[in-house]
N, CA, C and O atoms as a GROMACS GRO file, in nm:
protein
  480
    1UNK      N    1  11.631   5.510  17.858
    1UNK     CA    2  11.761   5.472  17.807
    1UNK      C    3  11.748   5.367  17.697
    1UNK      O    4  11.830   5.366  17.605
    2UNK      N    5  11.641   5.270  17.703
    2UNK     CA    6  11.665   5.174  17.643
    2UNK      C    7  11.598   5.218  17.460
    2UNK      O    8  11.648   5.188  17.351
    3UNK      N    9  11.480   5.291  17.488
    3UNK     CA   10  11.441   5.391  17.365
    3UNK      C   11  11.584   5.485  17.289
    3UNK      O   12  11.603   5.477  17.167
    4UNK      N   13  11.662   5.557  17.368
    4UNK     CA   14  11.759   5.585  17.301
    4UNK      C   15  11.870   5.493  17.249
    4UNK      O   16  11.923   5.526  17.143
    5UNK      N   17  11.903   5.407  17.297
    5UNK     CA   18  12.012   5.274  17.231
    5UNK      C   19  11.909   5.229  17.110
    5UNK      O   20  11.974   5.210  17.008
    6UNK      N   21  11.790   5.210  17.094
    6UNK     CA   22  11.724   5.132  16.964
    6UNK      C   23  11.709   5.275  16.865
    6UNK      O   24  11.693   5.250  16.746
    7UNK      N   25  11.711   5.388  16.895
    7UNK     CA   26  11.707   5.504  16.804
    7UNK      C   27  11.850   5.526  16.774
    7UNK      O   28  11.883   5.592  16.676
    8UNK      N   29  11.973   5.449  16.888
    8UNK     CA   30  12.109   5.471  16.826
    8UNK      C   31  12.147   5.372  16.708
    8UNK      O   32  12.196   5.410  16.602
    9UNK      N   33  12.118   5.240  16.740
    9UNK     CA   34  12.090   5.116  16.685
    9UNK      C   35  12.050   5.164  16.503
    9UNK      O   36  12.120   5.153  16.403
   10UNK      N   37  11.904   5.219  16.522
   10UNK     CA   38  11.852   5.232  16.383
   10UNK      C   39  11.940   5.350  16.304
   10UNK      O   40  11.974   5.338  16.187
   11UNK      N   41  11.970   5.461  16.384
   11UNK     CA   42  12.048   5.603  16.316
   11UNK      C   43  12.194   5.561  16.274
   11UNK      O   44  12.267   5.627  16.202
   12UNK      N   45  12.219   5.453  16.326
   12UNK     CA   46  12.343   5.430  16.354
   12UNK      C   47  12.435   5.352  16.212
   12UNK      O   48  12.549   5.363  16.166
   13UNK      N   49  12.271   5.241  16.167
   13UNK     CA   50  12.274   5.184  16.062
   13UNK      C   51  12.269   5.268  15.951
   13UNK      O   52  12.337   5.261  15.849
   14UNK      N   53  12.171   5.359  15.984
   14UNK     CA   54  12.174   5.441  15.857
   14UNK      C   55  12.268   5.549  15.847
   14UNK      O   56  12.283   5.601  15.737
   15UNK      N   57  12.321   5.584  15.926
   15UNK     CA   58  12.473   5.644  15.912
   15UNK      C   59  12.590   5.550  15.819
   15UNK      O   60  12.639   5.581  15.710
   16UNK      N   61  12.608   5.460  15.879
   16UNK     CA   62  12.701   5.363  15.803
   16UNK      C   63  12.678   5.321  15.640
   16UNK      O   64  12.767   5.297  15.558
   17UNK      N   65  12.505   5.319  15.613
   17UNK     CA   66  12.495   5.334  15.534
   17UNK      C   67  12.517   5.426  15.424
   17UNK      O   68  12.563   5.402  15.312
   18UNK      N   69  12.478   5.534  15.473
   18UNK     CA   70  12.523   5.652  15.379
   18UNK      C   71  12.644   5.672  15.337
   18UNK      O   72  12.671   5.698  15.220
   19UNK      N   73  12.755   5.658  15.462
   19UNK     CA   74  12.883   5.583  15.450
   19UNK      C   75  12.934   5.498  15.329
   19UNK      O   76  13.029   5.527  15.256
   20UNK      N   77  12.867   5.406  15.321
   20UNK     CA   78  12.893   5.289  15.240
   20UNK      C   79  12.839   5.337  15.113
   20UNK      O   80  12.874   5.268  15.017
   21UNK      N   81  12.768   5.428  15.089
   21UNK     CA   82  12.680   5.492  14.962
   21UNK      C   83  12.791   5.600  14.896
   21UNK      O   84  12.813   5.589  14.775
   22UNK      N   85  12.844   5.678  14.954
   22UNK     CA   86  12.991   5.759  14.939
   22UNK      C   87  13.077   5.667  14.861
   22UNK      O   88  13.089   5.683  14.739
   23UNK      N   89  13.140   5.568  14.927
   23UNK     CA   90  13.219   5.514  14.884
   23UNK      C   91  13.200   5.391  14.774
   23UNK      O   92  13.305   5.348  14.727
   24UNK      N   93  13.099   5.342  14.738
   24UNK     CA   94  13.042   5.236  14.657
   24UNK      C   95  13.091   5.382  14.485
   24UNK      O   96  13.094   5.504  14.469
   25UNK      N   97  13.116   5.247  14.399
   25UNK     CA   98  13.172   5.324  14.251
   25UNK      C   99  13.053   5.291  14.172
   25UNK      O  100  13.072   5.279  14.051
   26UNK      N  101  12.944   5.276  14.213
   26UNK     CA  102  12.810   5.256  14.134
   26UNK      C  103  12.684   5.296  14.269
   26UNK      O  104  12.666   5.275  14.389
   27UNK      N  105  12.622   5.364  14.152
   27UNK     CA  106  12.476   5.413  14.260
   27UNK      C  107  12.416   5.310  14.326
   27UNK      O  108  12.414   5.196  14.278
   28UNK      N  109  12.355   5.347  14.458
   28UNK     CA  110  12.325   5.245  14.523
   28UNK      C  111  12.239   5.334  14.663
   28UNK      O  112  12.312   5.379  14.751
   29UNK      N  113  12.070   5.355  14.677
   29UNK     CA  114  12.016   5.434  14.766
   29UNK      C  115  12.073   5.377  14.909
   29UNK      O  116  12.080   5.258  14.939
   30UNK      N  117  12.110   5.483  14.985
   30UNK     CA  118  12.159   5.450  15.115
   30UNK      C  119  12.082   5.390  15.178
   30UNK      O  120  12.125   5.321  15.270
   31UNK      N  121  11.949   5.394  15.152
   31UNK     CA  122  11.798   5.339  15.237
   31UNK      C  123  11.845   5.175  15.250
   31UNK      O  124  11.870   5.105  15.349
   32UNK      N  125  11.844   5.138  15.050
   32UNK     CA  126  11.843   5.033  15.048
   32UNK      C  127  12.001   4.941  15.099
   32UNK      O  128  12.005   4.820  15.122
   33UNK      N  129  12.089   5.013  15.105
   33UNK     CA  130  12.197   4.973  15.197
   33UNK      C  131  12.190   4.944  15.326
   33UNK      O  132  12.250   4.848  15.373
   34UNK      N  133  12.100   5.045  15.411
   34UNK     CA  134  12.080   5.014  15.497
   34UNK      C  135  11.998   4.929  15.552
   34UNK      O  136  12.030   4.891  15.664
   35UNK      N  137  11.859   4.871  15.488
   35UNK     CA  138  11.781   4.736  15.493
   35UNK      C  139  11.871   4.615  15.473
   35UNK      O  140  11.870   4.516  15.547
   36UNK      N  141  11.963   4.635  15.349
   36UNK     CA  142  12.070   4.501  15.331
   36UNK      C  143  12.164   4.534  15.446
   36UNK      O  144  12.232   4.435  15.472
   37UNK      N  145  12.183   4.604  15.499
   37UNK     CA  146  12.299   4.612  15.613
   37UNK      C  147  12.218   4.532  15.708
   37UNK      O  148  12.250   4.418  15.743
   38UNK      N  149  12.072   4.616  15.765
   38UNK     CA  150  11.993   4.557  15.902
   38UNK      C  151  11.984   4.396  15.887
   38UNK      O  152  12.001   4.311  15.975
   39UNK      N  153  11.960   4.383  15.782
   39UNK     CA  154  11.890   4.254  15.730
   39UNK      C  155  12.021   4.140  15.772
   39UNK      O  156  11.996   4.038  15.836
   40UNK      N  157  12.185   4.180  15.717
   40UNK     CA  158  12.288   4.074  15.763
   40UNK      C  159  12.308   4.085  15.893
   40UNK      O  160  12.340   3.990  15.964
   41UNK      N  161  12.289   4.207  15.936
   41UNK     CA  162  12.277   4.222  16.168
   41UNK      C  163  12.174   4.112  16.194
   41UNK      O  164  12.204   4.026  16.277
   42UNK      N  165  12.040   4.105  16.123
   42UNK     CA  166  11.953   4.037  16.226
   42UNK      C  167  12.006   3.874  16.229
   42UNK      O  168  12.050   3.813  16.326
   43UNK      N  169  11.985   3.821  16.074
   43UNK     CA  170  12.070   3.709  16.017
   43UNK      C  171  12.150   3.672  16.119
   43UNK      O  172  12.108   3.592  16.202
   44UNK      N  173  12.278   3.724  16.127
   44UNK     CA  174  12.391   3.720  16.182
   44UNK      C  175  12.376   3.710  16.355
   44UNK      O  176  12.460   3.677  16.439
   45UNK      N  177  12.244   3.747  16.369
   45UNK     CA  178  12.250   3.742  16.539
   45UNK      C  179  12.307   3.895  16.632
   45UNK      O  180  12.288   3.925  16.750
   46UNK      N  181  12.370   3.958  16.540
   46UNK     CA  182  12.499   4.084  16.556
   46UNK      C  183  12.357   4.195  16.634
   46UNK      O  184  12.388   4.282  16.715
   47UNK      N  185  12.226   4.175  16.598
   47UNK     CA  186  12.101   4.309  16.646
   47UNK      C  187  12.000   4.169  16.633
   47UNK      O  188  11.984   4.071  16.560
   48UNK      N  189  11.950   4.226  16.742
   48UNK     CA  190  11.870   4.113  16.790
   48UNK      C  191  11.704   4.156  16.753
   48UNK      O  192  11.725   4.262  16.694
   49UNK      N  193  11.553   4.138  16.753
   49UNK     CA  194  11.434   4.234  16.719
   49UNK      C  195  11.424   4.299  16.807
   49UNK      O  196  11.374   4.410  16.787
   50UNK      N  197  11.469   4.262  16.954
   50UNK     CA  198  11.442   4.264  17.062
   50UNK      C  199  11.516   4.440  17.101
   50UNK      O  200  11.479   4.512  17.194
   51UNK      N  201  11.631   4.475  16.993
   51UNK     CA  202  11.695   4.541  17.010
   51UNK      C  203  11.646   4.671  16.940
   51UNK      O  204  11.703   4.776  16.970
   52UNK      N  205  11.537   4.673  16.844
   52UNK     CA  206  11.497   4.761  16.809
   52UNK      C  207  11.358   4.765  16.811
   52UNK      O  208  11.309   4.868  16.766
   53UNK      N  209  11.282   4.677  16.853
   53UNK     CA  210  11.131   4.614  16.846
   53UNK      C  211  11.057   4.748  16.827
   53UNK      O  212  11.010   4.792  16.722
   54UNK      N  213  11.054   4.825  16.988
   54UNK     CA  214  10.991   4.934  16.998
   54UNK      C  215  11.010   5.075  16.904
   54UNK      O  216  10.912   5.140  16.868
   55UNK      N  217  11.137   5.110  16.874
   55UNK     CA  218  11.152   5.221  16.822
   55UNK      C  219  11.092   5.213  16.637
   55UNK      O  220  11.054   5.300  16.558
   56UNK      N  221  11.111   5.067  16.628
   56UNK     CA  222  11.016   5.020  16.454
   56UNK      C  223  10.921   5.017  16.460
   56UNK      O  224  10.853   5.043  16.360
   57UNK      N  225  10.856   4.978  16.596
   57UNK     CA  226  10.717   4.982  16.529
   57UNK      C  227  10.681   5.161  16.545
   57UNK      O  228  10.634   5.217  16.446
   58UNK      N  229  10.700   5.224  16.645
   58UNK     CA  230  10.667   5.322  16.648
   58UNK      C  231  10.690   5.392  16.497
   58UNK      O  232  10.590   5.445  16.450
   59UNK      N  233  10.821   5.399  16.411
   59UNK     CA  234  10.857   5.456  16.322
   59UNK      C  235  10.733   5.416  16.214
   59UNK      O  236  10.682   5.482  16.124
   60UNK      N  237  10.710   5.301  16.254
   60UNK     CA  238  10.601   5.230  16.147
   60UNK      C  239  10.446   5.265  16.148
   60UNK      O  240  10.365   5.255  16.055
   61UNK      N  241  10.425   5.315  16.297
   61UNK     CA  242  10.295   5.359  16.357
   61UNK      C  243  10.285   5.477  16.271
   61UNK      O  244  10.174   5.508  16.228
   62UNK      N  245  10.397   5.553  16.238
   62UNK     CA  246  10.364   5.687  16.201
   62UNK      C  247  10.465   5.722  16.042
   62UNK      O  248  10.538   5.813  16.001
   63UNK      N  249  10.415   5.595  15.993
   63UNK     CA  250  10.472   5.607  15.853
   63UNK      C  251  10.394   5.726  15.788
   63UNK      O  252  10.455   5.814  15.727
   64UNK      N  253  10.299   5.727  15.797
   64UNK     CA  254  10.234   5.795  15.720
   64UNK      C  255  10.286   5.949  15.709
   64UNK      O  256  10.302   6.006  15.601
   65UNK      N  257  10.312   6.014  15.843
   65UNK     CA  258  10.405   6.140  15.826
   65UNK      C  259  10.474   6.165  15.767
   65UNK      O  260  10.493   6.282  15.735
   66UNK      N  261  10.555   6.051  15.716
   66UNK     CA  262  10.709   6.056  15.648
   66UNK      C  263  10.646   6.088  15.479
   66UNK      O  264  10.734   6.120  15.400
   67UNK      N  265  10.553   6.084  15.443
   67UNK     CA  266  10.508   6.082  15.328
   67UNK      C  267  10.470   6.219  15.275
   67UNK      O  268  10.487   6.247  15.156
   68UNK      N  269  10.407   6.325  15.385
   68UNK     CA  270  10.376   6.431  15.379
   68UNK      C  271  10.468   6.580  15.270
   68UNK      O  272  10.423   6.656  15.184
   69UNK      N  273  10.549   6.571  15.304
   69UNK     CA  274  10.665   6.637  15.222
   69UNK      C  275  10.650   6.624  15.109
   69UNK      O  276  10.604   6.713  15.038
   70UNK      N  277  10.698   6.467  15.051
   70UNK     CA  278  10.651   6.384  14.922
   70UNK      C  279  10.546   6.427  14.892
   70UNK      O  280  10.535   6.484  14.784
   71UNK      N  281  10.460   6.417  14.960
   71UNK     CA  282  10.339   6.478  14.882
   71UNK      C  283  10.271   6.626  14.860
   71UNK      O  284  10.182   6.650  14.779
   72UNK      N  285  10.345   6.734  14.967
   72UNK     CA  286  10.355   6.818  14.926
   72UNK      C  287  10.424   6.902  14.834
   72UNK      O  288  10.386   7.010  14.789
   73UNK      N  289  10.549   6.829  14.806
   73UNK     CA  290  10.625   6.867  14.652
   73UNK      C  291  10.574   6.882  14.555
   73UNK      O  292  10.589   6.981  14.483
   74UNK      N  293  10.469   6.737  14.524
   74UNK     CA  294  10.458   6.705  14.419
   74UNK      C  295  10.367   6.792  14.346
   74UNK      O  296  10.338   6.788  14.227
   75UNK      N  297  10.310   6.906  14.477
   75UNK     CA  298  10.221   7.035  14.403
   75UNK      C  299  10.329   7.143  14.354
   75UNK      O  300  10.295   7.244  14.294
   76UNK      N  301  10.430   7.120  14.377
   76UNK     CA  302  10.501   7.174  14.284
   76UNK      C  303  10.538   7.167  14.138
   76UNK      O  304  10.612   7.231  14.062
   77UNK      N  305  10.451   7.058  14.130
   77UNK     CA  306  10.473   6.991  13.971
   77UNK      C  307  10.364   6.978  13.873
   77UNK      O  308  10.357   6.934  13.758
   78UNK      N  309  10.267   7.041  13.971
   78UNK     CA  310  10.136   7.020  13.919
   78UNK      C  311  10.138   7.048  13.701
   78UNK      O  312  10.068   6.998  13.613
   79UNK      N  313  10.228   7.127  13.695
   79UNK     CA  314  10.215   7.180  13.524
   79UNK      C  315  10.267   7.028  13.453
   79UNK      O  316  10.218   6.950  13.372
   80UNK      N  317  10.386   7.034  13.527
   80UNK     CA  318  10.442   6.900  13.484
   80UNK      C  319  10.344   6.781  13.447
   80UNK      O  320  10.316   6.725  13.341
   81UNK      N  321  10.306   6.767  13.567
   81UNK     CA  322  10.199   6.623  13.564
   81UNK      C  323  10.103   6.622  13.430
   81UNK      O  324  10.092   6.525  13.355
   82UNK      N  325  10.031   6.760  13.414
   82UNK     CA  326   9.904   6.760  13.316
   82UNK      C  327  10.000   6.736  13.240
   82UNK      O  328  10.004   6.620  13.197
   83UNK      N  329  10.107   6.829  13.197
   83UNK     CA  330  10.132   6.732  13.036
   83UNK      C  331  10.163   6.630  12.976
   83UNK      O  332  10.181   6.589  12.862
   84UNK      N  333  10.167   6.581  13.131
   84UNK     CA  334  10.235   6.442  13.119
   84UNK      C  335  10.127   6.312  13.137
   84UNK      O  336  10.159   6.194  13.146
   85UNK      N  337   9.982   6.372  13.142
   85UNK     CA  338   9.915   6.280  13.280
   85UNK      C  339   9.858   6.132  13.176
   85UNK      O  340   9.801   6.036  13.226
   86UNK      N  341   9.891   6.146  13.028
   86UNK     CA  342   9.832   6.050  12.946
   86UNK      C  343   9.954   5.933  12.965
   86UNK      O  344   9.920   5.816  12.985
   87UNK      N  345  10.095   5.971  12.957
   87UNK     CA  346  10.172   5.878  13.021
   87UNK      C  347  10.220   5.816  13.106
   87UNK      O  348  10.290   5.714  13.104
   88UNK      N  349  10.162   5.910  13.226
   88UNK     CA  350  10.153   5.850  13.378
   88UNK      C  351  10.056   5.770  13.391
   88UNK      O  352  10.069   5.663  13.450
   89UNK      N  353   9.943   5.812  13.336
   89UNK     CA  354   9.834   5.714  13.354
   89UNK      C  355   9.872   5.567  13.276
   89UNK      O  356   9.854   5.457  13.328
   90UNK      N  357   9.925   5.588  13.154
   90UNK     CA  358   9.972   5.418  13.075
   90UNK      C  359  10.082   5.347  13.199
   90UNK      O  360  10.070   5.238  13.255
   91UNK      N  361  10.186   5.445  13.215
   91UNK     CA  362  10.271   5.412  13.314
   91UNK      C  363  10.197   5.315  13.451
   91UNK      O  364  10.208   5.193  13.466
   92UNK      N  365  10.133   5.396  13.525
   92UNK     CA  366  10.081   5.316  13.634
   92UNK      C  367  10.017   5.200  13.640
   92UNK      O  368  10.016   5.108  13.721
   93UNK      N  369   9.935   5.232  13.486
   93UNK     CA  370   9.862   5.119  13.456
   93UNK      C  371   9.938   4.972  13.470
   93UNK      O  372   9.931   4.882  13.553
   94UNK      N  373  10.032   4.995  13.320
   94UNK     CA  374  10.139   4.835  13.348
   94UNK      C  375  10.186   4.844  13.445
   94UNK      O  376  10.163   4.743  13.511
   95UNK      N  377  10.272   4.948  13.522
   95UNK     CA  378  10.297   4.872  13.623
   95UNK      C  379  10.261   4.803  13.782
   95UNK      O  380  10.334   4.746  13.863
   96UNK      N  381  10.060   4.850  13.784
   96UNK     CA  382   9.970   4.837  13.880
   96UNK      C  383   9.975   4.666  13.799
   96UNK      O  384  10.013   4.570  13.866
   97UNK      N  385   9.932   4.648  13.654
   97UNK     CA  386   9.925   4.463  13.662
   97UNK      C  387  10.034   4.422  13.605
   97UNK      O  388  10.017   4.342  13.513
   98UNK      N  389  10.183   4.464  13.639
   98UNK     CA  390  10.264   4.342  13.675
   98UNK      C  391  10.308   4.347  13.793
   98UNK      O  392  10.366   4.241  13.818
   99UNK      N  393  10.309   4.418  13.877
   99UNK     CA  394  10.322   4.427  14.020
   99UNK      C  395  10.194   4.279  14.049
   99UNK      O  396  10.225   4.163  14.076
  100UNK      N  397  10.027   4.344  14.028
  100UNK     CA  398   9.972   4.206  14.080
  100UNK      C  399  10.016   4.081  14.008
  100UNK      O  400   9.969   3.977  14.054
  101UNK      N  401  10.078   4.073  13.929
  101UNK     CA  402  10.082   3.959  13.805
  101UNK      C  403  10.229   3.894  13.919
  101UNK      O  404  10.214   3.792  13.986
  102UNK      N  405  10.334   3.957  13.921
  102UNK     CA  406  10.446   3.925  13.988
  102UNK      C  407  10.425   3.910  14.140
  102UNK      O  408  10.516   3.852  14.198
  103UNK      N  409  10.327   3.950  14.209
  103UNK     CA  410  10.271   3.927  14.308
  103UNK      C  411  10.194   3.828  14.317
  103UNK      O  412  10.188   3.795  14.436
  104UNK      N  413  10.104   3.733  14.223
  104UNK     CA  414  10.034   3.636  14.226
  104UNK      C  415  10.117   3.476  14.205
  104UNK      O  416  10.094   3.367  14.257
  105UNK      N  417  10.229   3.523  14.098
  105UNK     CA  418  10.301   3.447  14.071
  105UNK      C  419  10.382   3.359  14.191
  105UNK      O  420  10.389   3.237  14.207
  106UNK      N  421  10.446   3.483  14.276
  106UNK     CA  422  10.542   3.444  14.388
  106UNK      C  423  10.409   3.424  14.550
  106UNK      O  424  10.465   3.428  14.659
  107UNK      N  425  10.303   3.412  14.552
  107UNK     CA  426  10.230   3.360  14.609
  107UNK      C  427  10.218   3.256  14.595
  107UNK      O  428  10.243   3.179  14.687
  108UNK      N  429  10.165   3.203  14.448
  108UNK     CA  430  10.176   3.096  14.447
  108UNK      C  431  10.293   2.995  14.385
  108UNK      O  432  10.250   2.886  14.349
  109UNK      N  433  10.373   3.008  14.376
  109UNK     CA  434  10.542   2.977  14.402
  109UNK      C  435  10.540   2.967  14.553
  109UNK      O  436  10.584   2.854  14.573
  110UNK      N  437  10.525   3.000  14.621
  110UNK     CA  438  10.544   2.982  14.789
  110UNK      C  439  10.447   2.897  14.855
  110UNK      O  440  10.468   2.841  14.962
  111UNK      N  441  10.327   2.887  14.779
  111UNK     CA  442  10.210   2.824  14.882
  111UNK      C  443  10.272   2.683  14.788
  111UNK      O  444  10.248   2.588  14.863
  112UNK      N  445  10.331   2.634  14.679
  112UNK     CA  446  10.352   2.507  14.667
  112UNK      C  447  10.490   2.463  14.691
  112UNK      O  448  10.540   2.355  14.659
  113UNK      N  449  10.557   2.586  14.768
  113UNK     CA  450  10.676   2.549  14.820
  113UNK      C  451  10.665   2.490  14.933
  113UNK      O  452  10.720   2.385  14.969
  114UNK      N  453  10.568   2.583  15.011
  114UNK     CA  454  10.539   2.486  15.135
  114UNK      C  455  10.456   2.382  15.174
  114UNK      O  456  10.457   2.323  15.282
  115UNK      N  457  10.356   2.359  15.040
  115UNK     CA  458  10.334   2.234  15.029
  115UNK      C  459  10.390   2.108  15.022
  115UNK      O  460  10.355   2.003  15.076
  116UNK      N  461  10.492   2.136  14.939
  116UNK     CA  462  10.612   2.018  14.944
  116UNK      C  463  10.672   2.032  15.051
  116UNK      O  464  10.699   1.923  15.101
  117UNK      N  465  10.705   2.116  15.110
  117UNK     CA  466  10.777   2.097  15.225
  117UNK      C  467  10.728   2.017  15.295
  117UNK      O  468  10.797   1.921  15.330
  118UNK      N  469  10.581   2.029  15.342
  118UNK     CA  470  10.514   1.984  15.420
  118UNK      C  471  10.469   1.854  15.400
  118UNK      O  472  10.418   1.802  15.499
  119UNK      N  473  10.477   1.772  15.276
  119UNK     CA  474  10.441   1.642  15.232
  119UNK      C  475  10.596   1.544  15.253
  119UNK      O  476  10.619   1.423  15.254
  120UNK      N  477  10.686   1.670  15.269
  120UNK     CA  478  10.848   1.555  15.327
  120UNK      C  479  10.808   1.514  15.475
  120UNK      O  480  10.884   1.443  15.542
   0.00000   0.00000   0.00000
């Protein structure tokens, strides 16, 4: 019972979300509605971790499934890709080093945030 209330819990959010994706007058992925939805429940006290602990991690244990599809499409595109593969490759490139560049940045933005913290 308690596995089905944390699978109602998570479906439940993302129902509302999609919900809220309908009716919003600008695009907006229901996914990410629904992380900003979970995210003001936990905040708020309203869903507790305790309330979904097990059914996330499991979902998380087996992320990798969820990917499968995705990646079997994308052999559907295979013509696509070659003609494209000199700009995918520039593409990934910048954005593989500003991802680490914006990733190094806000590391260290945080490790001297909590340095000061820690010197009050």
């Amino acid at each position: 019972m308690k596995l089905l209330t944390q699978i109602g819990i998570i479906f439940g959010i993302c129902w509302i979300s999609a919900c809220i994706e309908q009716v919003l007058p600008f695009t907006l992925p229901a996914s990410i509605i629904g992380m900003l939805l979970l995210l003001l429940l936990l905040l708020a006290g309203v869903v507790r971790t305790e309330h979904i602990r097990e059914k996330s991690d499991y979902l998380l244990g087996n992320l990798p499934f969820f990917f499968i599809p995705a990646g079997v499409s994308i052999l559907n595109y295979v013509d696509v890709l070659r003609e494209n593969l000199a700009a995918l490759i520039v593409i990934c490139t910048v954005s593989l080093a500003a991802t680490f560049a914006v990733t190094v940045w806000t590391v260290r933005l945080t490790s001297r945030l909590l340095e000061r913290g820690k010197r009050r």
